[in-house]
N, C-alpha and C positions, 0 to 999 in steps of 0.2 A: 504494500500500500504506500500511497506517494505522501510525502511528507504535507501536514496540513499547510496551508499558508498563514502565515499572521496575523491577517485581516480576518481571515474567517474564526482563527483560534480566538481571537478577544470579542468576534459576535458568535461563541458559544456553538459554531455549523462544523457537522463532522469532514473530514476528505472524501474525496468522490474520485473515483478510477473507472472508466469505461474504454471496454477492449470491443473490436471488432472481430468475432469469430464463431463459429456453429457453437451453442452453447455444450453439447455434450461432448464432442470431441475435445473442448478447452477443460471441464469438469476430469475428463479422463487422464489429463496433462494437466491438472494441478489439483494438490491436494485443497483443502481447506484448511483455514487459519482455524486454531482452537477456538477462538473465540467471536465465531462467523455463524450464524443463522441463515438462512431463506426463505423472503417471500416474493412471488413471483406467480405469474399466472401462464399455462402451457398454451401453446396455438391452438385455435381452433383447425377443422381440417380447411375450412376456406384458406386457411393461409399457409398449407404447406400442398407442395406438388403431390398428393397420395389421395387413394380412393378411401373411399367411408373404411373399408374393413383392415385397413394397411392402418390410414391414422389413429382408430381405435387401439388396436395392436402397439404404437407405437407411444401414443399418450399416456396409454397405462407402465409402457417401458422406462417412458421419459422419466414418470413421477419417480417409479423406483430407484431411478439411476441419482434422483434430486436427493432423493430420502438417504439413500445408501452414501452419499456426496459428505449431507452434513454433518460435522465431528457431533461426538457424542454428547458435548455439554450441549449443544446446539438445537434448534425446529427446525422445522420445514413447515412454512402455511403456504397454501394454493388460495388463490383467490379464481372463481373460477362459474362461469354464466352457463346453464345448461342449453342444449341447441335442439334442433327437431331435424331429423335427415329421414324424408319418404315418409314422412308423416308420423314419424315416431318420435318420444321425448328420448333424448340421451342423456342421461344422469353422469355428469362428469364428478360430482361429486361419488357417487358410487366408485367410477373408476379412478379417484385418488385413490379409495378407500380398498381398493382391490390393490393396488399397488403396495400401500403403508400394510397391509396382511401378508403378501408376498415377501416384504422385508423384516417382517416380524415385529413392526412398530408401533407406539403404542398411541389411539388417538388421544388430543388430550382438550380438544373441543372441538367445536363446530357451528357457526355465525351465520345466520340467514342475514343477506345483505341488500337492504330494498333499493331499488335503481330508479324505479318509480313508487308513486304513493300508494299503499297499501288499497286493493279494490281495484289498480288500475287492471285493465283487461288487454293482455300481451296476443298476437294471435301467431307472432312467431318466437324471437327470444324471449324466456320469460323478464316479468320485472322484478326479479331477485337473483342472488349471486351466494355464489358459495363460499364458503371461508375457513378451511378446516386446518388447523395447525397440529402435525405429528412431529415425536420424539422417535429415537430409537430407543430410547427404555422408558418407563413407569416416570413420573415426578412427583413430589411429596403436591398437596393442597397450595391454591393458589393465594398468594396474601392479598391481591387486589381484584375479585374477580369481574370480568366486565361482562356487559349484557349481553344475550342470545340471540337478541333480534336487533339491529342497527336501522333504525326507520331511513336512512339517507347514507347513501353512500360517498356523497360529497361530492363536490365540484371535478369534472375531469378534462384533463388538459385535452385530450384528444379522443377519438372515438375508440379506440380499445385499452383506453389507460382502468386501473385501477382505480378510483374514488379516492381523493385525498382522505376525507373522513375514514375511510377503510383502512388507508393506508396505516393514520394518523394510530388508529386501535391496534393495527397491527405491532406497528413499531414500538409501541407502547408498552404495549407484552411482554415485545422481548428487554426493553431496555429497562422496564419493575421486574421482572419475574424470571430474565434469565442473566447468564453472564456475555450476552453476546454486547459487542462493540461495534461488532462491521456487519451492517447487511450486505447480504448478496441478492442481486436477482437475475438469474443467468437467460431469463428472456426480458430485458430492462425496456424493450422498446423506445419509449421518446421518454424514460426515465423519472417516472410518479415517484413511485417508489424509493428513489435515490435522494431523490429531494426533497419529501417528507423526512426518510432516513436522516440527513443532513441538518435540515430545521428543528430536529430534536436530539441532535446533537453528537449521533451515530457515523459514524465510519459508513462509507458505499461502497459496494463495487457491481460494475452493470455487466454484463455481456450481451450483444445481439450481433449477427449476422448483418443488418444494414447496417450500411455506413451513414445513410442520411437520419438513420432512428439513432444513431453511435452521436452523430453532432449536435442533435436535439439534447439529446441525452446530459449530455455535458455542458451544456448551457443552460437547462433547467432551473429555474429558484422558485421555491415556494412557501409561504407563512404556512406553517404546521399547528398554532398555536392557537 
């Protein structure tokens, strides 16, 4: 991680590091920092080259590979919108949760996240999101626990960004409740998440594949507070 700068050290905002690269092949070529968490949300299949039963296949691999990624002090939360392919709902939430069983991990919540106001009537994505944070082992009671249902997701920078408010709870989590320091988000896209991370005072590191999502990314700022 790059050394913070001055400026941001005396207004309290962590370092931000964003690479250009396929997120699981960089995961495979570098370990994680002890005191590194994950949150991030996996492609839908509209955004990768593969047919419904390839990215299915490959979404559930990903998560495991995210899970199995982070060190043991550490989470893994997916933030994550369920879709309809041929007329059927697909619970991506289910297939985190097929993944985090695959790895032997243990859930240790899970967030309904509303995107719209509660009543509203979705007739394709729905209007909530998932939010489900897994450990690789058991953790003792939580000292701050936060709510189950988030009526608003929060302002979002771009159309498949994460909710700042999402964001905000997320980070929150980790920086009361665990020892992590550096978020990761190894599909950071135009970088919500890095920059919440940041405004509350955490270490970032992003990874994505675009280079135009890589330059967003890195010039992102945003009031967390």
């Amino acid at each position: 991680m790059r050394r913070m700068p001055e400026h941001d050290r005396a207004r309290g905002l962590g370092a931000r590091r964003v690479i250009q690269a396929d997120a699981l092949a960089w995961m495979s070529d570098n370990a994680a920092e002890a005191d590194a968490s994950v949150v991030t949300s996996l492609p839908d299949v509209s955004e990768l080259p593969l047919d419904f039963a390839s990215w299915r296949a490959w979404f559930v691999a990903a998560a495991a590979r995210v899970i199995r990624w982070t060190p043991p002090a550490g989470v893994a939360i997916f933030y994550q919108s369920d879709v309809r392919h041929l007329g059927a709902w697909v619970d991506k939430g289910y297939l985190v949760m097929r993944a985090a069983e695959d790895e032997g991990a243990t859930l240790l919540w899970h967030k309904v996240v509303c995107r719209q106001p509660p009543g509203t009537i979705a007739l394709g994505r729905p209007s909530w999101s998932h939010m489900i944070c897994v450990a690789r082992a058991p953790r003792g009671p939580m000292r701050r626990p936060g709510p189950d249902v988030l009526a608003d997701a929060g302002f979002a920078p771009w159309s498949r960004a994460m909710g700042v408010e999402a964001c905000r709870v997320a980070c929150r989590f980790l920086r009361d409740e665990t020892t992590t320091r550096t978020v990761v988000d190894p599909f950071c896209g135009r970088g919500t998440v890095l920059a919440v991370a940041n405004a509350m005072g955490l270490d970032a590191l992003g990874v994505d594949i675009s280079a135009k999502r890589c330059r967003a990314a890195r010039s992102l700022v945003l009031d967390a507070s």
